[in-house]
C-alpha positions in Angstrom: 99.2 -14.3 114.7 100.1 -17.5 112.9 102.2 -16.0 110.0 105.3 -18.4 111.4 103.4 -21.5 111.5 101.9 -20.3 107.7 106.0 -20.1 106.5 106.9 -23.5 108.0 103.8 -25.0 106.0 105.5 -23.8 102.7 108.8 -24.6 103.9 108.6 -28.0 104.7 106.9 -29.1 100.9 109.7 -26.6 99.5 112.1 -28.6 101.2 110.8 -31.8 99.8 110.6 -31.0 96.3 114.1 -29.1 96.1 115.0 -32.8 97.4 113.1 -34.5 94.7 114.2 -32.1 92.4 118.2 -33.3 93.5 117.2 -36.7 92.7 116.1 -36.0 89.2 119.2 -34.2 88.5 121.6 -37.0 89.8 119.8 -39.3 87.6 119.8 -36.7 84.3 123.5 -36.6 85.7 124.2 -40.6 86.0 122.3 -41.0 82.4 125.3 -38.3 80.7 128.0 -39.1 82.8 127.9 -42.1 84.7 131.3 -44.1 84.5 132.0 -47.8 84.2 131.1 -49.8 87.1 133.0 -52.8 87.2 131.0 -55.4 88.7 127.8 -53.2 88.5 127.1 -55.1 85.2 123.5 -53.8 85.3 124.3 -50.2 85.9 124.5 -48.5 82.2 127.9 -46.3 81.4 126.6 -42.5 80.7 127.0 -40.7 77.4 130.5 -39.2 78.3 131.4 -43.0 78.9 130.5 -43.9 75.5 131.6 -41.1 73.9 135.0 -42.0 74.8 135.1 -45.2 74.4 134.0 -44.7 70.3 136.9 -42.2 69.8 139.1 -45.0 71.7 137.5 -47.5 68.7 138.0 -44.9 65.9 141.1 -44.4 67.0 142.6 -47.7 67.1 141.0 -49.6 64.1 141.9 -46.5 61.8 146.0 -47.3 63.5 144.8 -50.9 62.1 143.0 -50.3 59.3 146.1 -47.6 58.3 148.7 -50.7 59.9 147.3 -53.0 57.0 147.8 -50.8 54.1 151.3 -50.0 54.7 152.1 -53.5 55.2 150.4 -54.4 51.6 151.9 -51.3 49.9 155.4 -51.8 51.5 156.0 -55.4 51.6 154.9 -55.6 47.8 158.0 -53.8 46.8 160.2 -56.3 48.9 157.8 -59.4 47.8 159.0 -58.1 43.8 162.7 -58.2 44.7 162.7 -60.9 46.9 161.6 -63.2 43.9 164.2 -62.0 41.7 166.8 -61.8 43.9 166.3 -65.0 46.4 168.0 -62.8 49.5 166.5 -64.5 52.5 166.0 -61.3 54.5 163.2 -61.1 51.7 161.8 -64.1 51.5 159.1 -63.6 53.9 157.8 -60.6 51.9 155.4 -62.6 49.6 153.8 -64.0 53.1 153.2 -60.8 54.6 151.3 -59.4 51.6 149.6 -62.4 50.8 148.3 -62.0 55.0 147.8 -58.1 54.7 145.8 -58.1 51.8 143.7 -60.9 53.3 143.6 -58.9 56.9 142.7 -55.6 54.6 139.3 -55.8 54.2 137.9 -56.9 58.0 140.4 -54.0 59.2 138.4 -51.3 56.3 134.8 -53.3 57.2 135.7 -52.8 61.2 136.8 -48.7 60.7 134.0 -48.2 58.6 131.6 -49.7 60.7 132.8 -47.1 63.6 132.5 -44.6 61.3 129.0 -45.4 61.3 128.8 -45.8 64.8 130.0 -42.4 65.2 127.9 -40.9 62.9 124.5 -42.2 63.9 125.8 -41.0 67.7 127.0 -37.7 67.1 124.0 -35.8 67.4 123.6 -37.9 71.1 126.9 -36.6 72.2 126.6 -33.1 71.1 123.5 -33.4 73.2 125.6 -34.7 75.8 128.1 -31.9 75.8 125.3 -29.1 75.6 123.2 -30.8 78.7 127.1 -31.3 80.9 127.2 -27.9 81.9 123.3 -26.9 82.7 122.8 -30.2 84.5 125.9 -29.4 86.6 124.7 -25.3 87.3 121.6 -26.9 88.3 122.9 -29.3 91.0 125.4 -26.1 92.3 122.0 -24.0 92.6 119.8 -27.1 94.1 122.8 -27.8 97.1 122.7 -24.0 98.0 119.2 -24.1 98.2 119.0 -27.3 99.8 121.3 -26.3 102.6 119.6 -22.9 103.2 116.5 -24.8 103.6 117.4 -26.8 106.1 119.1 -23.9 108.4 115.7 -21.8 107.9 113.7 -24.6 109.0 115.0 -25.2 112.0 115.2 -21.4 112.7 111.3 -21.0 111.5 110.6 -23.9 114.1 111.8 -22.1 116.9 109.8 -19.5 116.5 107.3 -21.3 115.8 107.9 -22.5 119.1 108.1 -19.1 120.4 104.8 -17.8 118.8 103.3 -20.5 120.6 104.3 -19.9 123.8 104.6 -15.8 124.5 103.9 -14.4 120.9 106.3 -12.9 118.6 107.0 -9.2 117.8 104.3 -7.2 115.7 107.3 -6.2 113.7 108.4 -9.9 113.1 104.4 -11.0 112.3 104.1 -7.9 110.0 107.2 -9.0 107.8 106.6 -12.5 107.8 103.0 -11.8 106.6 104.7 -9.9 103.2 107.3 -12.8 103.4 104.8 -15.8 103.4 103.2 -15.6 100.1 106.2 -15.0 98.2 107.4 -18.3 99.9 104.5 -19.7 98.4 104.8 -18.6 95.3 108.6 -20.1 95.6 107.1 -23.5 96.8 104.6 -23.7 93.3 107.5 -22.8 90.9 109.9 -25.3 92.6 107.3 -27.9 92.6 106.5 -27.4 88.8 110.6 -26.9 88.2 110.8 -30.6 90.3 108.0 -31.9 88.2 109.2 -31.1 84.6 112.7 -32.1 85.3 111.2 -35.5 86.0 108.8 -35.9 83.0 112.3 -34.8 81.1 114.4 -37.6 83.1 111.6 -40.2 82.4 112.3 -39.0 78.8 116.1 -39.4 78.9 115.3 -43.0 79.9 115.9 -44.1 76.2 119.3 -42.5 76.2 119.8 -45.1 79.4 118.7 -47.6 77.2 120.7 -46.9 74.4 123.9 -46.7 76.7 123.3 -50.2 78.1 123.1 -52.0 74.7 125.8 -50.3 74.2 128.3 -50.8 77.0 129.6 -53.0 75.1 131.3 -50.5 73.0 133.1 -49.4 76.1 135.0 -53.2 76.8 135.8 -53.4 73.0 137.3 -50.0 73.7 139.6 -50.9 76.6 141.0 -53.8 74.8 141.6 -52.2 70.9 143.8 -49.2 73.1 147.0 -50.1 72.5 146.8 -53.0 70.8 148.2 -51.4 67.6 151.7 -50.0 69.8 153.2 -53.4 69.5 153.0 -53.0 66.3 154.6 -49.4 65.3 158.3 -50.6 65.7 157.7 -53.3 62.9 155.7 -50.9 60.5 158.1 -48.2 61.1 161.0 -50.5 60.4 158.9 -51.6 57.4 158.3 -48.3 55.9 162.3 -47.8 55.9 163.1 -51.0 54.2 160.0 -50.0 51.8 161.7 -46.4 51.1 165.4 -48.0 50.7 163.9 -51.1 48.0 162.3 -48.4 46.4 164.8 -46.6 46.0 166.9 -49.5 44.2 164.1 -50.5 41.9 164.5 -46.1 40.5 168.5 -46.0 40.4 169.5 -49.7 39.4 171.8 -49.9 36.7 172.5 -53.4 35.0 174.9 -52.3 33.3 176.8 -51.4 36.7 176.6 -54.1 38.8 173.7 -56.7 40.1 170.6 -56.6 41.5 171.8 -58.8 44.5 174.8 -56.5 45.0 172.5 -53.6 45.0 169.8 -54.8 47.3 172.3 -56.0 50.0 174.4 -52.7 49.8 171.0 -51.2 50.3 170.1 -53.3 53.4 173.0 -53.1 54.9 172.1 -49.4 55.5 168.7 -50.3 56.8 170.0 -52.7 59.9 167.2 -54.8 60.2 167.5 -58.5 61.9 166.9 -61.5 59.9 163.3 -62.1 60.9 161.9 -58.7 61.2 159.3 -59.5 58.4 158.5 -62.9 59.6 157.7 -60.9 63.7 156.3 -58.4 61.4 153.5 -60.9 59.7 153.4 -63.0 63.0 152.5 -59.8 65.2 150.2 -58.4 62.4 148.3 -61.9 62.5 148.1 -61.9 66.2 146.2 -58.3 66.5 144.0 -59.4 63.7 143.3 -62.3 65.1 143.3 -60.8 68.6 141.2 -57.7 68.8 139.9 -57.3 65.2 138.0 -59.8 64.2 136.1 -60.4 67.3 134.7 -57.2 67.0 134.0 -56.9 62.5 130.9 -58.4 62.9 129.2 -56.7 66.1 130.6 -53.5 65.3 128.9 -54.2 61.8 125.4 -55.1 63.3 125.6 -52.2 65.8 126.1 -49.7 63.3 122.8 -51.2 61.5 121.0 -51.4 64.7 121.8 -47.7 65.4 120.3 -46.2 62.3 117.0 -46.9 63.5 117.2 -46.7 67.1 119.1 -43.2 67.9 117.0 -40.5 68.6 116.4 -37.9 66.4 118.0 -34.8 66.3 114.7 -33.0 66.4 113.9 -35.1 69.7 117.4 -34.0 71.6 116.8 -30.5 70.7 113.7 -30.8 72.5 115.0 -32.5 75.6 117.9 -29.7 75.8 114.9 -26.6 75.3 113.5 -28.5 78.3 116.8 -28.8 80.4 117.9 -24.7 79.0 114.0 -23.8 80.3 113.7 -25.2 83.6 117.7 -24.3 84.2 117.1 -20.7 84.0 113.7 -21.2 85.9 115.5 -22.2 88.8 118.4 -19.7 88.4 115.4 -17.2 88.9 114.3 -18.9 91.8 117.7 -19.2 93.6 118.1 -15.5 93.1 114.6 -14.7 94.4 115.4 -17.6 97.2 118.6 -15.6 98.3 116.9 -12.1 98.6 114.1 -13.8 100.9 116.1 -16.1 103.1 118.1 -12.8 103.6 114.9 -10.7 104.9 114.1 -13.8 106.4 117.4 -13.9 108.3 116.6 -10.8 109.5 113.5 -11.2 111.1 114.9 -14.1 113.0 118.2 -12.1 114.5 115.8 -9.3 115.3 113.2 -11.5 117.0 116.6 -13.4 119.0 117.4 -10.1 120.2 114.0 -9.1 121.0 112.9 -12.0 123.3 116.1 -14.5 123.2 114.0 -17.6 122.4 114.3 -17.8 118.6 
């Protein structure tokens, strides 16, 4: 006659380790997605974080890298003719080659090294974008649990209470006997479920690790986007003066007329101001000096760090078996948890009808 205090026993533990079981899934959670916390300077990024932050980095020193090498190619054309022709919309041509093929190879050695970055990380964030969604399913199927706990525990008190005082219906003691050990069964595969998801969270810890040293990624990130826009007008403007002096070095005649005549007939098409080469070198120095060669030598040493340090792709493949396992585990349970708390609902509106006390 105690089958109501024997199914409050199992809910109570069941209750505590779906809870635990939430906690370990926020963490898994904070560890993939967690976004940057300002002033939180302990509190790493997640994997999504970083992720985006590397595209933001491949993106902008490949504009850079790309920037540089149409300012050599280009400005070598109008470097040529300016020394032959001594038209001073030219002159500064020679200067900005002389800087882009000096900029040239920290722009390559910064793109490459994110290259390398990328590579060595790629098998983390595929790992990332596999774990997203079952980590996610999880946490839906842990808060519907979670809340029908709670509602069934404060129902399964009051008869508890009620068992107590005048006994419940045979009915209601012959159910919740067939009920109870299912319940327990619930309770062991919950508690297990709760327990692996930890030892795989306590695992994931070098993921958090490796997202910490490299939050740093994430700052170098926010400042390279963008940087290169102020300099697409110039480079476009460039790469049209480039097409036009080009164009005069193929179809100039001597016999015809002068190279001078034929240059400034061809710039005057172009309508570019007097010093757009010299705001051209100044703004390509400025970036360089800015946002690119801050970041040539850490990116360089991260790159080498990471070859070692990333985990393996044999060791993620693990980790996600271990999420995809214990995933479907408690998909099974939340099922078999839905069917019960249903019967289970039953027994308590029956018993409320019977005696009005549950």
């Amino acid at each position: 006659m105690d089958e109501a205090r024997k199914l409050k026993s199992i809910l109570y533990p069941l209750s505590r380790d779906v809870r635990n079981l939430r906690t370990f899934i926020h963490n898994i959670n904070n560890i993939l997605q967690a976004e940057p916390q300002r002033f939180a300077v302990a509190a790493p990024v997640g994997l999504q974080s970083l992720r985006s932050s590397v595209k933001t980095l491949n993106r902008a020193t490949r504009a850079m890298k790309e920037t540089t090498d149409i300012a050599l190619q280009e400005s070598l054309v109008a470097a040529s003719l300016a020394e032959r022709t001594r038209i001073p919309l030219l002159r500064p041509a020679a200067q900005l080659n002389d800087l882009a093929r000096n900029l040239k190879p920290r722009a390559d050695r910064a793109y490459n090294s994110v290259l390398r970055i990328e590579g060595y990380l790629n098998p983390v964030f595929v790992f990332m974008a596999a774990m997203v969604p079952m980590v996610e399913a999880m946490a839906r199927d842990i808060s519907v649990v979670d809340d029908k706990i709670q509602l069934f525990k404060k129902s399964v008190s009051r008869l508890v209470d009620q068992e107590l005082t005048s006994g419940l219906p045979a009915t209601a003691e012959k159910q919740m006997a067939v009920l109870t050990p299912q319940f327990a069964v619930i309770e062991q595969e919950t508690a297990d479920i709760a327990a692996q998801t930890g030892l795989l969270m306590g695992k994931m810890n070098r993921l958090q690790e490796l997202s910490a040293k490299l939050e740093v990624l994430v700052r170098m990130g926010a400042a390279l986007d963008g940087s290169v826009q102020d300099l697409v007008p110039a480079i476009a403007a460039l790469k049209q003066l480039g097409g036009v002096l080009t164009q005069v070095q193929k179809t100039h005649d001597p016999l015809s007329r002068s190279l001078v005549e034929h240059v400034e007939d061809a710039l005057a098409t172009v309508h570019m101001p007097t010093d757009s080469l010299l705001q051209l070198e100044m703004r390509l120095s400025q970036q360089m000096e800015h946002y690119i060669e801050p970041v040539v030598e850490p990116l360089h040493d991260m790159a080498e760090s990471l070859r070692t340090r990333s985990l393996s792709t044999h060791e993620l493949n693990g980790l996600e078996s271990t999420m995809a396992a214990q995933s479907v585990r408690l998909g099974n349970v939340s099922k078999l948890l839905v069917r019960l708390f249903g019967q289970l609902d039953t027994i308590i509106v029956e018993t409320r009808q019977s005696t009005h006390a549950a």
